[in-house]
C-alpha positions in Angstrom: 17.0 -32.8 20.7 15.8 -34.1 24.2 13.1 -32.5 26.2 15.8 -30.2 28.4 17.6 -29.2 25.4 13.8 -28.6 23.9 13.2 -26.0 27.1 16.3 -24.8 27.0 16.0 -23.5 23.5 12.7 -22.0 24.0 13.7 -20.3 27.2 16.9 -19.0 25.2 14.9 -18.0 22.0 12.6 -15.7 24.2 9.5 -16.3 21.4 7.8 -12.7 22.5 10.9 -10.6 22.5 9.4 -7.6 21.4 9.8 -4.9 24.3 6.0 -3.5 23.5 4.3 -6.7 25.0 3.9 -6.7 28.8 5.9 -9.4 30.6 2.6 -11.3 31.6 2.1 -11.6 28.0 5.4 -12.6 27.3 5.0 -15.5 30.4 1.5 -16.2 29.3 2.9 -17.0 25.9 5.8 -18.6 26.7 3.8 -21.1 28.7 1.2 -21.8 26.3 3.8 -22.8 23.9 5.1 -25.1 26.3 2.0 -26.9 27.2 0.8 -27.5 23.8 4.0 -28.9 23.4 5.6 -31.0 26.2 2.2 -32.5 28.4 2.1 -31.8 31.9 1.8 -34.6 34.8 -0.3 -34.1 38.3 2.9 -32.9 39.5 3.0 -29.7 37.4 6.2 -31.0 35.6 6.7 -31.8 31.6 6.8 -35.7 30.8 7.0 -37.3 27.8 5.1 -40.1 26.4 5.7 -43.3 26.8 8.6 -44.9 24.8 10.6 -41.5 24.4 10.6 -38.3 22.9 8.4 -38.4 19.6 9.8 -36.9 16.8 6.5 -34.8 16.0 6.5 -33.3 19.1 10.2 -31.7 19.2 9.8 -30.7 15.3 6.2 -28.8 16.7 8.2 -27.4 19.5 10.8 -26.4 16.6 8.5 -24.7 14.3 6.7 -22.9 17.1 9.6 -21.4 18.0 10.6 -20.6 14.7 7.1 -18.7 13.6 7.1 -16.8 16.6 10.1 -15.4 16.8 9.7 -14.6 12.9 6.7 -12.7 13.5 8.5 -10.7 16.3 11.3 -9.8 14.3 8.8 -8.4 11.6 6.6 -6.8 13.9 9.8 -5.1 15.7 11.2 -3.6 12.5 8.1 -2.9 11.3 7.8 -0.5 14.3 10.7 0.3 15.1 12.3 0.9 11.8 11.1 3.0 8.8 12.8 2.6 5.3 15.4 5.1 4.2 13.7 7.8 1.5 16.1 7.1 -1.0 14.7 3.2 -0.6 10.9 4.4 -0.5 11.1 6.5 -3.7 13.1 4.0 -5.8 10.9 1.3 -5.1 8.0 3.7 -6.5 9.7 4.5 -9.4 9.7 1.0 -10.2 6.5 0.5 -9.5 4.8 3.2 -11.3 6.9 2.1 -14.8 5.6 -1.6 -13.9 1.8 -1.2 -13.2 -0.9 -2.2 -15.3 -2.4 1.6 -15.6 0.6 3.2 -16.5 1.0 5.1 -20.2 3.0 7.2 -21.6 1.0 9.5 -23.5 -2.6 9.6 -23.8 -3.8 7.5 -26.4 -6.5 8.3 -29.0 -10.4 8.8 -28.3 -9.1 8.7 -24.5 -8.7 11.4 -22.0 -6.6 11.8 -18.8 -9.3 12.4 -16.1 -8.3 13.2 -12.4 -9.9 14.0 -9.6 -8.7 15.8 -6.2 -10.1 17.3 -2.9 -8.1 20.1 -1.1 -9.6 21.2 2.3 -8.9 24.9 3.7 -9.4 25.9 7.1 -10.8 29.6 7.6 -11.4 31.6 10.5 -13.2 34.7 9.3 -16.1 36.7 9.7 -16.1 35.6 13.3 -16.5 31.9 12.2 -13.8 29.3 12.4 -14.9 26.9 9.5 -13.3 24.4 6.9 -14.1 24.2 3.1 -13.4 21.2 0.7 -12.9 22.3 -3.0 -13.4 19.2 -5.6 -11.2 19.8 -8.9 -11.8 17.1 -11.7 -9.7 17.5 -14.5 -10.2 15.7 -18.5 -7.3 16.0 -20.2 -7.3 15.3 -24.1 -4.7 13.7 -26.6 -3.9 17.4 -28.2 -3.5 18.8 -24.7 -6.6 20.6 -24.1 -7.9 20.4 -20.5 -11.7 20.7 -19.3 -11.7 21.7 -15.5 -14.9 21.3 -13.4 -14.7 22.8 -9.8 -17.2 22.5 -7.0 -17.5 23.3 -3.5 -18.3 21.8 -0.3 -20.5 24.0 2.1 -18.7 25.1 4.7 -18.2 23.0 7.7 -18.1 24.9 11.2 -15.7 23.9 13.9 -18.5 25.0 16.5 -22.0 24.1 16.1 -22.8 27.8 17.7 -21.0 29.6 14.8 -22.9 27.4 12.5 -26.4 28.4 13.7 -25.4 32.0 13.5 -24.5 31.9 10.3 -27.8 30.1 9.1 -29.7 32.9 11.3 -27.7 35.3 9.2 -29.5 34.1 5.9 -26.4 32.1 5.1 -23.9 34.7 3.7 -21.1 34.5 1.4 -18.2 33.3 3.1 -14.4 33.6 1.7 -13.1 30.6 0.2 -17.0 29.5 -0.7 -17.3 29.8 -4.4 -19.8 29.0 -7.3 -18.8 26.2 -8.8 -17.2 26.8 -12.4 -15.8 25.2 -15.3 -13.1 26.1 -18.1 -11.2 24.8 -21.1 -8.5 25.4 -22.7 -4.6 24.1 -22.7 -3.9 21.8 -20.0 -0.8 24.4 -18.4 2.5 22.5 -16.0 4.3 24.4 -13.6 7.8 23.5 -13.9 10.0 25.6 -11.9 9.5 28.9 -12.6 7.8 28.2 -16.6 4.5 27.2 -17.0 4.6 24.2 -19.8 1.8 22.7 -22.2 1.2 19.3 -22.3 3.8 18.6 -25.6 6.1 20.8 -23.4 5.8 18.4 -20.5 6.0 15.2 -22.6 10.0 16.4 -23.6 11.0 16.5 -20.5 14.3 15.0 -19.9 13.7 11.8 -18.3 17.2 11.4 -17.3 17.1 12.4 -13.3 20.6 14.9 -13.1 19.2 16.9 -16.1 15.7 16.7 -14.9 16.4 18.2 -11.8 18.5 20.9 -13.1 14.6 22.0 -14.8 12.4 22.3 -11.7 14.6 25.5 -10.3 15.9 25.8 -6.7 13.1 23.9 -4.5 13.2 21.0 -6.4 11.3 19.1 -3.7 8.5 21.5 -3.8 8.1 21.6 -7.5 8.4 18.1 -7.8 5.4 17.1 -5.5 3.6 19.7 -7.4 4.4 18.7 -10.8 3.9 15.1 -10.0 0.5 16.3 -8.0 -0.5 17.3 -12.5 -3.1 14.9 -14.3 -1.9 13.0 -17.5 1.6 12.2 -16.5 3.5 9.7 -18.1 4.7 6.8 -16.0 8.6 7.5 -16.9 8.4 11.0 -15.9 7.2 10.2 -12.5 9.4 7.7 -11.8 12.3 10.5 -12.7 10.4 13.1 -10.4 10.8 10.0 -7.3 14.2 9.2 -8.2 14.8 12.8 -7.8 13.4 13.3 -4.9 15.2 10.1 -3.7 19.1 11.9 -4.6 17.7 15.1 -2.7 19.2 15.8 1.1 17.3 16.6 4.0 14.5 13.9 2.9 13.0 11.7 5.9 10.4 9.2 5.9 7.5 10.3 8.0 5.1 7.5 7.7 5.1 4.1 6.2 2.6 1.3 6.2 1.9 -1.1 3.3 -0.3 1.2 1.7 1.1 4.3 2.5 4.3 6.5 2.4 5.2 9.6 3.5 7.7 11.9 2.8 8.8 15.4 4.3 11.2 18.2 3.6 10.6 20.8 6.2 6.7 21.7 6.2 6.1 20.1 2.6 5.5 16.8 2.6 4.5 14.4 -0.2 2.2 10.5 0.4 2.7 7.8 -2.1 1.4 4.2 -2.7 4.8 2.2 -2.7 3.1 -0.9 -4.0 1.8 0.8 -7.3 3.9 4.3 -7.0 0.4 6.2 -7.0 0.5 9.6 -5.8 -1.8 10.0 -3.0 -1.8 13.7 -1.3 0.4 16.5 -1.1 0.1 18.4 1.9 -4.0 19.1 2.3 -4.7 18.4 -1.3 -5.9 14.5 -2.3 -5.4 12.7 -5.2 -8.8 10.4 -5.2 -9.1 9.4 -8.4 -6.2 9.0 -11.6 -6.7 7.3 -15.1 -7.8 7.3 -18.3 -10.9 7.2 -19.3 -13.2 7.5 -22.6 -13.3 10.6 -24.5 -16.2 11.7 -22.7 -15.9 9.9 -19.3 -18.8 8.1 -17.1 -17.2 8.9 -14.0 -20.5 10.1 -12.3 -23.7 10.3 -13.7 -22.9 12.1 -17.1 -25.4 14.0 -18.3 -24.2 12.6 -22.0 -21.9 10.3 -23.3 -20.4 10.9 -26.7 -20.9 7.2 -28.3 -18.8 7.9 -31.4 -15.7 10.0 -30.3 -14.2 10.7 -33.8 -16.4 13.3 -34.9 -19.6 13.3 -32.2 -22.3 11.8 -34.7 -23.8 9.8 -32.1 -24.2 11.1 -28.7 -26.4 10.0 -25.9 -28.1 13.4 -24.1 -30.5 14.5 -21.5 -29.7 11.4 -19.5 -31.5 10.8 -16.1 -30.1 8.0 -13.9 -32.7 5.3 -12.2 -29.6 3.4 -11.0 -25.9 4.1 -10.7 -23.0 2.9 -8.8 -24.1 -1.1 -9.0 -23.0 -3.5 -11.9 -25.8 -1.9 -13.8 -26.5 1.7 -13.9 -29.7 2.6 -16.3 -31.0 5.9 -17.1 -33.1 7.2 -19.9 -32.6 10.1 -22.5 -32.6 10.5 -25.8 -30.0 9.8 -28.3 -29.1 12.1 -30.6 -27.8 11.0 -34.2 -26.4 12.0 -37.6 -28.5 11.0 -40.4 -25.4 11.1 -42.5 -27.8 12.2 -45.7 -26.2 12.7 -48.8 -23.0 12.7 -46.3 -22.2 13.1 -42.4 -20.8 16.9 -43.1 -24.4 17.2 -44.6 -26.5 15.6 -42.2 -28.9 16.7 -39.7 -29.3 14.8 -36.0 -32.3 13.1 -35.2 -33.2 12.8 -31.5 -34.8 9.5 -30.4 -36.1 8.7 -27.1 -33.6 5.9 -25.5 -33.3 3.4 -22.3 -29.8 3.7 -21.5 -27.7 0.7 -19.9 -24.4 0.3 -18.3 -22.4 -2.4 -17.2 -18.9 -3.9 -18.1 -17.2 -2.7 -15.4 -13.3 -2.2 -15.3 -10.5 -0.8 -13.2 -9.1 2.0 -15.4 -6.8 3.4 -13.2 -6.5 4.8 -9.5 -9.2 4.2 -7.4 -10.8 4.6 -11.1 -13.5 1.8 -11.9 -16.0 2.9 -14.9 -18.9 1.3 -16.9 -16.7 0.0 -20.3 -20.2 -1.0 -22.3 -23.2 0.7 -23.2 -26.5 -0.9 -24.2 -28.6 1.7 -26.0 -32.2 0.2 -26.2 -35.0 2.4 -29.0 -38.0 2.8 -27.6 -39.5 4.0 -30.9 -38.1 4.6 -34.7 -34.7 3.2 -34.6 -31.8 5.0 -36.3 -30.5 3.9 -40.2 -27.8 1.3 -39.5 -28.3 0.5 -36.3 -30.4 -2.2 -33.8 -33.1 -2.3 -31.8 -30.8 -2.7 -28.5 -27.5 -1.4 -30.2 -24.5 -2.0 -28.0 -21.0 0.5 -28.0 -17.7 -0.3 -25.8 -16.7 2.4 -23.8 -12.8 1.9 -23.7 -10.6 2.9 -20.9 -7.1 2.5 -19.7 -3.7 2.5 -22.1 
């Protein structure tokens, strides 16, 4: 390649040919490219050294041209293009049987724990106002489900209504509720039946008869269902592969991170490198995985060290430090003397230093304290140390 044939390439390749850059730009590129790679003389025209072309010089020239018009072609579809549903929800289901977190049923002295936000807008009362509702959810092996619910206080959309309401003394406002907790059977609504969690497990896997089981929305009740803590990985990727065979699907959003799917006025976000569920309309998913049988997702009050039958549990905890590699509190630590025999025992409380560290990625957005140090600060229980440590397992 000479130095015209050299030009006449780069003119031809046009190396800015996306139509969202201003034709300055384009120029202003195109021209750089050329100086860098052909010098110029006094007279404003490309020469070439001394002796002929060099070979460097046309292979830069080359592989110039070659990166920039790579990187508009990506940017362009990127842009201009988004990937078909069917594509999108396939290449979750993939991804969710592939990742590191996934299980298919919860494994012993673990729980299921999840944890979403849902905000609701209200105009009542005279006040136009918002209200975030935090749901976190431990699901056990035998199906049982602890719910905690809390409340955000209610964010105005106009400072004015806000003072009004604090010169009112604050009143109860609909959609502001105490926060509350329950237990019982974890409960999935699958078309128009409400399943327990063995229910859910026997699903059919197999996308045509799964499909024929969430009823006539099957979009709707499969954002919903897949929206439920302690699903196994196989099921959801059956629930996107469903989705992917419904019509009337479009993508709505798509960035690395980030996919979107609608159907009318539901719509459903996923993770496409992972096949994490993300939102479903207003409600978020913000944290998925599994976790020890009594979780130290946020400064527990206790921990249960010994998950089999609760002999050794660490109460009353107050936390000096949390959220670092390190969290410390101190409590006491309640025990099981085990005398004659553990069903005949009594528990002996002792006053404790409690550290945590070990820390793990245990599932979405999920990264917990997998080791306890437990340190006596006076008599120290039969059996065990001074500083007596305890792994905290999480994950499948």
């Amino acid at each position: 390649m000479n130095e015209h044939e050299a030009l006449d390439a780069l003119r031809a390749a046009d190396p800015a040919p996306h139509p969202s850059l201003p034709e300055d730009r384009r120029t202003t590129i195109t021209e750089t490219i050329m100086s860098s790679a052909l010098p110029i003389d006094g007279a404003g025209s490309a020469r070439w050294w001394r002796g002929g072309p060099r070979p460097w010089v046309v292979a830069g020239v080359a592989a110039v041209l070659v990166v920039v018009i790579a990187m508009g072609a990506v940017v362009g579809s990127w842009r201009d293009a988004r990937p078909a549903a069917a594509e999108v929800m396939e290449s979750a289901a993939r991804a969710v049987t592939s990742a590191e977190t996934t299980y298919q049923r919860i494994p012993d002295e673990r729980q299921a724990y999840q944890r979403t936000t849902e905000t609701t807008a209200y105009d009542a009362g005279g006040y136009r106002y918002t209200v975030e509702r935090t749901v976190e959810t431990w699901v056990s092996p035998d199906g049982v489900a602890r719910v905690k619910t809390t409340m955000g206080a209610p964010r105005f959309a106009d400072p004015g209504h806000e003072r009004a309401w604090r010169q009112q003394g604050g009143p109860r406002l609909p959609g502001v509720s105490v926060p509350g907790a329950t237990k019982g059977p974890a409960v999935y609504q699958v078309g128009d039946a409400q399943l327990d969690y063995q229910a859910m497990l026997a699903l059919p896997r197999d996308p045509g008869r799964l499909q024929a089981r969430l009823g006539r929305d099957r979009f709707d009740a499969a954002r919903r269902l897949l929206m439920a803590p302690a699903l196994p990985g196989d099921l959801r990727a059956a629930l996107y592969r469903v989705i992917a065979a419904l019509p009337g699907i479009t993508v709505t959003e798509a960035t690395p991170g980030r996919v979107t799917v609608t159907r009318g006025g539901d719509q459903l976000s996923l993770d496409p490198r992972t096949g994490a569920v993300l939102s479903s309309g207003t409600t978020v998913v913000r944290q998925a995985g599994l976790v020890n049988c009594v979780s130290t997702v946020e400064r527990p009050a206790s921990i249960i060290l010994t998950c089999a039958d609760a002999n050794h549990v660490l109460e009353k905890l107050t936390w000096a430090q949390w959220g670092g590699l390190v969290a410390r509190a101190a409590g006491v630590a309640t025990v099981n003397t085990c005398d004659p025999d553990c069903a005949g025992g009594r528990f002996v409380s002792y006053p404790v230093e409690v550290t945590l560290d070990g820390q793990h990625v245990c599932g979405q957005n999920l990264t917990l304290y997998t080791r306890a140090r437990v340190h006596y600060l006076d008599r120290v229980p039969r059996g065990l140390h001074r500083t007596d440590v305890t792994d905290l397992p999480c994950g499948p």
